[in-house]
N, C-alpha and C positions, 0 to 999 in steps of 0.2 A: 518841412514842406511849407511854402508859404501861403500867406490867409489865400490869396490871387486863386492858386492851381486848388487848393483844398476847398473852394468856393465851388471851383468851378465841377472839381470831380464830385462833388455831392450835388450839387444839378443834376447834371448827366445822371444820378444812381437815381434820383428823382424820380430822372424823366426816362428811364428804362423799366422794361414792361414784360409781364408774364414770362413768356422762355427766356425773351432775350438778358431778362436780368438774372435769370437761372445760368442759364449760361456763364455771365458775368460773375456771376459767387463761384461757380463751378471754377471757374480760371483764377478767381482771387484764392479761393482756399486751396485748389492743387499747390499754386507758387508758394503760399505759407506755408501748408501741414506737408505736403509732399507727400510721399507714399502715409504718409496720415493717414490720407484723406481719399475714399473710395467712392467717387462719383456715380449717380444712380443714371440710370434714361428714364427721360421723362414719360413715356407710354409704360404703364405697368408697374410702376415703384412701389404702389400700397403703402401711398401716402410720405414716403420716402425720396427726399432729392440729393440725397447726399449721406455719409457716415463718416465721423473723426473717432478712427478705430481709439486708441489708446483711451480716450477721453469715455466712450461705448456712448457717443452721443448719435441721435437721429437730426438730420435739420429738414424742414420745412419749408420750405419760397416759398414768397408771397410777394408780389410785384403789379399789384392794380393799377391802371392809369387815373384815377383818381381815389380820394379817399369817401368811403361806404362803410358806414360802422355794421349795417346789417350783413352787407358781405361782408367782411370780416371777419365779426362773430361766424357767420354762416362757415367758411373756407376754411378758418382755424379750428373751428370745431369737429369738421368735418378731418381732417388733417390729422387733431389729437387722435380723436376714435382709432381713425387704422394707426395710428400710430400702436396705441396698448392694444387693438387686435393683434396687428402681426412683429411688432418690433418688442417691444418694453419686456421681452419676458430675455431675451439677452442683451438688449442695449437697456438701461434705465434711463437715460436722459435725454432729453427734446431741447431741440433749437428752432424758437423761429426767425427767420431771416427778413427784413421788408424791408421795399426800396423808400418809406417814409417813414419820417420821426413818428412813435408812438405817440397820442394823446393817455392822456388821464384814463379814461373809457376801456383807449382799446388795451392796455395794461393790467387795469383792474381784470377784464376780460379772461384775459391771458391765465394773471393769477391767480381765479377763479375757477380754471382747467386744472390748476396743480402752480404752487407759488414757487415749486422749485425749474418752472421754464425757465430757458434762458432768450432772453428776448437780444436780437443785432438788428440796431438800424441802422442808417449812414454814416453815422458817426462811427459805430465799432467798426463798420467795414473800414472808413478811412484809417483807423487806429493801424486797421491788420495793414496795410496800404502803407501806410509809412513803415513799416518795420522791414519792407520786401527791399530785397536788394533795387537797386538806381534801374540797371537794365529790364528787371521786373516790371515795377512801377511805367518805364518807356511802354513795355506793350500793351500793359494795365490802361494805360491811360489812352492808347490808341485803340484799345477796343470801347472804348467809352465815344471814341470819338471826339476827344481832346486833340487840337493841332500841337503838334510837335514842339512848334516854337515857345509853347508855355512853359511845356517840360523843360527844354533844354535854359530858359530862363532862369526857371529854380533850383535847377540842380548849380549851373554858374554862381549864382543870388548865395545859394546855401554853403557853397566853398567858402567863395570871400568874404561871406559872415563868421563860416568858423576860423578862416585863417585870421581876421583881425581881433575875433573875439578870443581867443587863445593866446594871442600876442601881449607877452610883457615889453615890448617896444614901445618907448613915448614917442611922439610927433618929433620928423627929423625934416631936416629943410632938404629934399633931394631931388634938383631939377631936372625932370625929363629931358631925355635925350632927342638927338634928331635924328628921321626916319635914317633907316640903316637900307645896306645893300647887304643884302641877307644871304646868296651863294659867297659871296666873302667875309663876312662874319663865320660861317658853317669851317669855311675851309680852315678860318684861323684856330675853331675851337675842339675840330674832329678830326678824326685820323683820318688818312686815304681813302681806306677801306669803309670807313665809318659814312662817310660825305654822301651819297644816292640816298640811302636811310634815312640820313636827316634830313634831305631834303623832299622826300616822301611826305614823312612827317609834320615839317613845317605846312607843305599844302594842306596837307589834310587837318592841321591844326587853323588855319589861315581860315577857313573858311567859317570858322564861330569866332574870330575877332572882332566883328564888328555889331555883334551880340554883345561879347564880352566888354568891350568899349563903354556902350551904352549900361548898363549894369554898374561898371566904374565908374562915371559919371554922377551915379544916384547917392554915391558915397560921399562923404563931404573929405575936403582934401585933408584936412589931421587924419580918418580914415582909410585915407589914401597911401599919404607917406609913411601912417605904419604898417601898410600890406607892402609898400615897396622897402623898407627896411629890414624886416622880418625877412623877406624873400633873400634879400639881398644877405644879409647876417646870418641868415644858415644857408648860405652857399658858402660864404668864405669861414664857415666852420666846416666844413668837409675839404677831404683833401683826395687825389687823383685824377684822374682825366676828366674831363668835361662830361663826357655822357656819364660816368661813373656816378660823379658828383650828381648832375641832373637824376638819377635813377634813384639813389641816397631820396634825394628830394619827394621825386614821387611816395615813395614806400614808405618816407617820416609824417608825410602830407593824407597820404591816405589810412594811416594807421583807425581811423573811426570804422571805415569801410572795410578791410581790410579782406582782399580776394573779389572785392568788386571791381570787375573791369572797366563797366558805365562809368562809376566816381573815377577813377587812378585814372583815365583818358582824359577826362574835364579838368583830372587837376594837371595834367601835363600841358594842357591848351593854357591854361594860365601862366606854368611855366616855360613854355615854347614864347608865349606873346612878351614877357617879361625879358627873356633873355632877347627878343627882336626888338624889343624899348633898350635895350643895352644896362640894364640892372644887375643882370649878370652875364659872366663868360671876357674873353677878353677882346677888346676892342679894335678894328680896321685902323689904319693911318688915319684915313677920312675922318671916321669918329672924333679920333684924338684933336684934330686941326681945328 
Protein backbone atom coordinates (compact mmCIF):
# COMPACT_ATOMS: atom_id res chain seq x y z
CA UNK A 1 0.00 0.00 0.00
CA UNK A 2 1.39 3.22 -0.56
CA UNK A 3 2.52 6.04 1.96
CA UNK A 4 -0.47 8.39 -0.23
CA UNK A 5 -3.68 5.79 0.47
CA UNK A 6 -2.16 4.53 3.95
CA UNK A 7 -2.06 8.42 4.81
CA UNK A 8 -5.08 8.87 3.91
CA UNK A 9 -6.94 5.60 5.31
CA UNK A 10 -5.67 6.43 8.83
CA UNK A 11 -7.24 10.08 8.66
CA UNK A 12 -10.53 8.73 7.85
CA UNK A 13 -9.99 6.06 11.04
CA UNK A 14 -9.10 9.37 12.83
CA UNK A 15 -11.91 11.03 11.92
CA UNK A 16 -14.57 8.17 12.26
CA UNK A 17 -16.62 8.21 15.36
CA UNK A 18 -18.42 6.06 18.08
CA UNK A 19 -20.93 3.58 16.04
CA UNK A 20 -19.69 4.63 12.82
CA UNK A 21 -16.15 3.44 13.56
CA UNK A 22 -17.79 0.36 15.26
CA UNK A 23 -19.12 -0.32 12.51
CA UNK A 24 -15.96 0.02 10.45
CA UNK A 25 -13.94 -2.67 12.78
CA UNK A 26 -16.99 -4.62 12.63
CA UNK A 27 -16.45 -4.86 8.51
CA UNK A 28 -12.59 -4.76 8.78
CA UNK A 29 -12.45 -7.79 11.12
CA UNK A 30 -15.51 -9.99 9.50
CA UNK A 31 -13.27 -9.61 5.84
CA UNK A 32 -10.03 -10.64 8.04
CA UNK A 33 -11.23 -13.39 10.71
CA UNK A 34 -14.30 -14.39 8.80
CA UNK A 35 -16.51 -16.62 10.49
CA UNK A 36 -13.65 -15.91 13.40
CA UNK A 37 -15.23 -13.23 14.17
CA UNK A 38 -18.83 -12.98 15.92
CA UNK A 39 -20.13 -9.43 15.64
CA UNK A 40 -21.98 -8.03 18.89
CA UNK A 41 -25.07 -5.18 18.50
CA UNK A 42 -24.43 -2.41 19.78
CA UNK A 43 -27.64 -1.92 22.29
CA UNK A 44 -27.07 -4.62 25.13
CA UNK A 45 -23.50 -6.12 24.52
CA UNK A 46 -22.24 -5.83 28.40
CA UNK A 47 -19.59 -4.12 27.32
CA UNK A 48 -18.95 -6.38 24.29
CA UNK A 49 -18.53 -5.23 20.63
CA UNK A 50 -17.22 -7.98 19.13
CA UNK A 51 -15.55 -11.79 19.68
CA UNK A 52 -12.44 -13.55 17.73
CA UNK A 53 -13.72 -17.05 18.87
CA UNK A 54 -10.46 -19.10 18.41
CA UNK A 55 -8.27 -16.51 19.91
CA UNK A 56 -11.50 -16.29 23.12
CA UNK A 57 -10.76 -12.73 22.86
CA UNK A 58 -13.40 -9.83 23.80
CA UNK A 59 -12.93 -6.39 21.85
CA UNK A 60 -13.96 -3.10 23.06
CA UNK A 61 -14.62 0.28 20.60
CA UNK A 62 -13.54 3.13 21.44
CA UNK A 63 -13.98 5.84 18.78
CA UNK A 64 -14.15 9.58 20.49
CA UNK A 65 -14.11 12.63 18.28
CA UNK A 66 -11.56 13.97 20.11
CA UNK A 67 -8.91 12.98 22.59
CA UNK A 68 -10.01 13.12 26.70
CA UNK A 69 -7.76 11.29 28.90
CA UNK A 70 -10.48 11.51 31.65
CA UNK A 71 -12.92 9.91 29.21
CA UNK A 72 -10.99 7.51 28.49
CA UNK A 73 -9.91 6.27 31.70
CA UNK A 74 -13.67 6.76 32.48
CA UNK A 75 -14.98 4.47 29.08
CA UNK A 76 -12.17 1.88 29.24
CA UNK A 77 -12.69 1.29 32.83
CA UNK A 78 -16.04 1.13 32.58
CA UNK A 79 -15.69 -1.36 29.52
CA UNK A 80 -12.91 -3.55 31.53
CA UNK A 81 -15.52 -4.05 34.55
CA UNK A 82 -18.23 -5.67 32.46
CA UNK A 83 -15.94 -7.13 30.57
CA UNK A 84 -14.59 -9.62 33.90
CA UNK A 85 -18.41 -9.24 35.11
CA UNK A 86 -19.87 -10.99 32.19
CA UNK A 87 -17.17 -12.17 29.72
CA UNK A 88 -13.58 -13.27 31.36
CA UNK A 89 -14.79 -16.35 32.93
CA UNK A 90 -15.01 -18.03 29.24
CA UNK A 91 -13.29 -15.60 27.09
CA UNK A 92 -9.80 -14.56 28.93
CA UNK A 93 -8.67 -12.03 26.77
CA UNK A 94 -9.55 -8.23 26.02
CA UNK A 95 -8.95 -6.07 22.96
CA UNK A 96 -9.15 -2.45 22.93
CA UNK A 97 -9.84 -0.95 19.65
CA UNK A 98 -9.45 3.13 19.17
CA UNK A 99 -9.69 5.21 16.33
CA UNK A 100 -6.34 7.21 17.67
CA UNK A 101 -2.77 6.52 18.35
CA UNK A 102 -2.26 5.69 22.14
CA UNK A 103 -0.26 8.20 24.12
CA UNK A 104 2.07 7.22 26.92
CA UNK A 105 -0.92 7.87 29.55
CA UNK A 106 -3.55 6.23 27.94
CA UNK A 107 -1.34 3.02 27.71
CA UNK A 108 0.14 3.00 30.95
CA UNK A 109 -3.65 3.29 31.73
CA UNK A 110 -4.58 0.32 29.91
CA UNK A 111 -1.73 -1.64 31.42
CA UNK A 112 -2.80 -0.72 34.62
CA UNK A 113 -6.28 -2.73 34.06
CA UNK A 114 -4.29 -5.93 33.38
CA UNK A 115 -0.74 -5.69 31.17
CA UNK A 116 -1.93 -8.61 29.27
CA UNK A 117 -4.67 -6.11 27.09
CA UNK A 118 -4.07 -6.00 23.76
CA UNK A 119 -4.33 -2.44 22.70
CA UNK A 120 -5.31 -1.71 18.17
CA UNK A 121 -4.87 1.68 16.95
CA UNK A 122 -4.66 2.79 13.45
CA UNK A 123 -1.78 1.56 12.74
CA UNK A 124 -2.71 -2.39 13.55
CA UNK A 125 -6.04 -1.66 11.85
CA UNK A 126 -3.93 -0.62 8.66
CA UNK A 127 -1.73 -3.73 9.24
CA UNK A 128 -5.02 -5.96 9.24
CA UNK A 129 -5.98 -3.82 5.95
CA UNK A 130 -3.28 -4.62 3.94
CA UNK A 131 -3.22 -8.19 4.43
CA UNK A 132 -7.20 -8.26 3.09
CA UNK A 133 -7.61 -9.31 -0.39
CA UNK A 134 -7.43 -6.00 -3.20
CA UNK A 135 -11.35 -6.22 -3.66
CA UNK A 136 -11.68 -6.16 0.11
CA UNK A 137 -9.57 -3.33 0.80
CA UNK A 138 -11.94 -1.50 -2.55
CA UNK A 139 -14.90 -1.56 -0.08
CA UNK A 140 -12.87 -1.06 3.04
CA UNK A 141 -11.78 1.82 1.68
CA UNK A 142 -15.12 3.12 0.19
CA UNK A 143 -16.67 2.86 3.54
CA UNK A 144 -14.18 5.02 4.86
CA UNK A 145 -15.12 7.15 2.23
CA UNK A 146 -11.95 7.11 0.24
CA UNK A 147 -12.59 8.14 -3.72
CA UNK A 148 -11.98 5.27 -5.75
CA UNK A 149 -9.48 6.82 -7.86
CA UNK A 150 -6.79 6.38 -4.95
CA UNK A 151 -7.39 2.92 -4.61
CA UNK A 152 -7.35 2.13 -8.22
CA UNK A 153 -3.97 4.18 -8.27
CA UNK A 154 -2.25 1.94 -5.71
CA UNK A 155 -3.24 -1.10 -6.61
CA UNK A 156 -1.76 -0.06 -10.59
CA UNK A 157 1.49 1.87 -8.47
CA UNK A 158 1.82 -1.61 -6.61
CA UNK A 159 1.80 -4.00 -9.86
CA UNK A 160 4.47 -2.18 -11.72
CA UNK A 161 6.46 -1.86 -8.70
CA UNK A 162 6.49 -5.53 -8.25
CA UNK A 163 6.63 -6.43 -11.78
CA UNK A 164 9.95 -4.16 -12.22
CA UNK A 165 11.17 -4.99 -8.75
CA UNK A 166 11.11 -8.77 -9.56
CA UNK A 167 12.68 -8.28 -12.81
CA UNK A 168 16.23 -9.67 -13.42
CA UNK A 169 15.93 -7.70 -16.96
CA UNK A 170 18.70 -4.70 -17.40
CA UNK A 171 17.66 -1.71 -19.27
CA UNK A 172 16.93 -2.55 -23.07
CA UNK A 173 16.60 0.29 -25.79
CA UNK A 174 12.79 -0.66 -26.93
CA UNK A 175 10.98 1.95 -28.81
CA UNK A 176 7.45 2.51 -28.33
CA UNK A 177 5.27 1.72 -30.94
CA UNK A 178 2.49 3.88 -32.83
CA UNK A 179 -1.04 3.92 -31.78
CA UNK A 180 -2.54 0.82 -33.13
CA UNK A 181 -6.07 -0.04 -34.56
CA UNK A 182 -6.97 -2.28 -32.07
CA UNK A 183 -10.38 -4.55 -33.89
CA UNK A 184 -7.44 -5.48 -36.37
CA UNK A 185 -4.75 -6.21 -34.03
CA UNK A 186 -7.61 -8.55 -32.04
CA UNK A 187 -8.64 -10.21 -35.18
CA UNK A 188 -4.97 -10.93 -36.12
CA UNK A 189 -4.15 -12.40 -32.64
CA UNK A 190 -7.77 -14.23 -31.65
CA UNK A 191 -9.75 -16.90 -33.14
CA UNK A 192 -13.15 -16.06 -34.56
CA UNK A 193 -14.85 -17.30 -31.95
CA UNK A 194 -12.43 -15.64 -29.38
CA UNK A 195 -12.77 -11.84 -31.15
CA UNK A 196 -16.43 -10.19 -29.26
CA UNK A 197 -14.59 -11.29 -25.83
CA UNK A 198 -11.68 -9.44 -26.66
CA UNK A 199 -13.09 -6.90 -27.57
CA UNK A 200 -15.37 -6.59 -24.49
CA UNK A 201 -12.35 -6.74 -22.55
CA UNK A 202 -10.12 -4.29 -24.28
CA UNK A 203 -13.21 -1.59 -23.35
CA UNK A 204 -13.50 -2.50 -20.22
CA UNK A 205 -9.75 -2.46 -19.87
CA UNK A 206 -9.42 0.96 -21.94
CA UNK A 207 -11.03 2.74 -19.57
CA UNK A 208 -8.08 2.68 -16.52
CA UNK A 209 -5.46 3.50 -19.52
CA UNK A 210 -5.17 6.70 -18.86
CA UNK A 211 -4.67 6.17 -15.12
CA UNK A 212 -2.25 3.61 -15.94
CA UNK A 213 -0.37 6.19 -18.41
CA UNK A 214 -0.01 8.56 -15.83
CA UNK A 215 1.46 6.01 -13.20
CA UNK A 216 4.05 5.04 -16.04
CA UNK A 217 5.09 8.28 -16.56
CA UNK A 218 6.29 8.66 -12.65
CA UNK A 219 8.71 5.79 -13.66
CA UNK A 220 11.92 6.75 -14.92
CA UNK A 221 12.51 5.22 -18.48
CA UNK A 222 15.39 2.44 -17.50
CA UNK A 223 12.14 1.61 -15.28
CA UNK A 224 10.28 1.57 -17.91
CA UNK A 225 12.11 -0.56 -20.57
CA UNK A 226 12.57 -3.07 -17.94
CA UNK A 227 8.61 -3.56 -17.38
CA UNK A 228 8.45 -3.41 -21.16
CA UNK A 229 11.17 -6.12 -21.60
CA UNK A 230 10.25 -8.46 -18.88
CA UNK A 231 6.51 -8.29 -20.29
CA UNK A 232 7.78 -8.71 -23.62
CA UNK A 233 10.37 -11.89 -22.49
CA UNK A 234 7.95 -13.92 -20.88
CA UNK A 235 5.45 -13.75 -23.62
CA UNK A 236 7.89 -15.03 -25.99
CA UNK A 237 8.73 -17.68 -23.36
CA UNK A 238 5.33 -19.22 -23.56
CA UNK A 239 4.08 -20.90 -26.44
CA UNK A 240 0.35 -21.34 -27.92
CA UNK A 241 -2.47 -19.17 -28.86
CA UNK A 242 -2.43 -15.77 -27.93
CA UNK A 243 -5.08 -15.82 -25.27
CA UNK A 244 -3.51 -18.86 -23.98
CA UNK A 245 -0.09 -17.21 -23.73
CA UNK A 246 -1.94 -13.92 -22.28
CA UNK A 247 -3.83 -16.20 -19.60
CA UNK A 248 -0.14 -17.96 -18.75
CA UNK A 249 0.78 -14.28 -18.23
CA UNK A 250 -2.09 -13.33 -15.85
CA UNK A 251 -1.66 -16.41 -13.43
CA UNK A 252 2.59 -16.21 -13.48
CA UNK A 253 1.74 -12.22 -12.75
CA UNK A 254 -0.51 -12.85 -10.16
CA UNK A 255 1.11 -15.60 -8.47
CA UNK A 256 1.58 -12.96 -5.07
CA UNK A 257 -2.36 -12.69 -5.11
CA UNK A 258 -3.28 -15.57 -6.06
CA UNK A 259 -7.40 -16.26 -6.29
CA UNK A 260 -7.66 -12.55 -6.01
CA UNK A 261 -9.79 -11.26 -8.88
CA UNK A 262 -9.42 -7.25 -7.89
CA UNK A 263 -5.19 -7.97 -8.54
CA UNK A 264 -5.36 -10.65 -11.68
CA UNK A 265 -7.97 -7.91 -13.56
CA UNK A 266 -5.36 -4.90 -12.83
CA UNK A 267 -2.73 -7.05 -13.97
CA UNK A 268 -4.62 -7.98 -17.20
CA UNK A 269 -5.31 -4.06 -17.79
CA UNK A 270 -1.48 -3.72 -17.88
CA UNK A 271 -1.36 -6.56 -20.00
CA UNK A 272 -4.29 -5.71 -22.47
CA UNK A 273 -2.65 -1.90 -22.63
CA UNK A 274 0.94 -3.58 -23.44
CA UNK A 275 -0.31 -5.80 -26.04
CA UNK A 276 -2.29 -2.24 -27.70
CA UNK A 277 1.36 -0.48 -27.30
CA UNK A 278 2.29 -3.57 -29.55
CA UNK A 279 4.93 -5.19 -27.05
CA UNK A 280 3.28 -8.18 -27.57
CA UNK A 281 1.01 -10.38 -29.77
CA UNK A 282 1.56 -10.16 -33.57
CA UNK A 283 1.50 -7.03 -35.60
CA UNK A 284 -1.21 -5.43 -38.35
CA UNK A 285 0.63 -4.54 -41.89
CA UNK A 286 0.12 -0.87 -40.73
CA UNK A 287 2.18 -1.56 -37.67
CA UNK A 288 4.95 -3.35 -39.65
CA UNK A 289 5.15 -0.17 -42.38
Amino acid sequence: MSKLLSSLIQKQINNTYANDFQKFVEVLFVAYYGQNFTPIKPKRDKGCDGIINDSKTIIAVYGPEKRDLRAFKRKIKDDFDSFVTHWSKNYPNWQVVYNLTFTADEVQFVDSLNIKIIKQGPEHLLEIFDKLRWKQRRELAKHLGIDDAFYTNDLLETILEDLIQSSEIEENDIPDSRPLYIEDKIALNYSPQEIDAAIEEYEDCLLYFGTLKKLLSGFSDKEQAILRARIRQDYNRTNGEFSQRLEFLTDHYSMKYKNDDEYMFFIRIILIYFFERCFIGRKSKMEKS
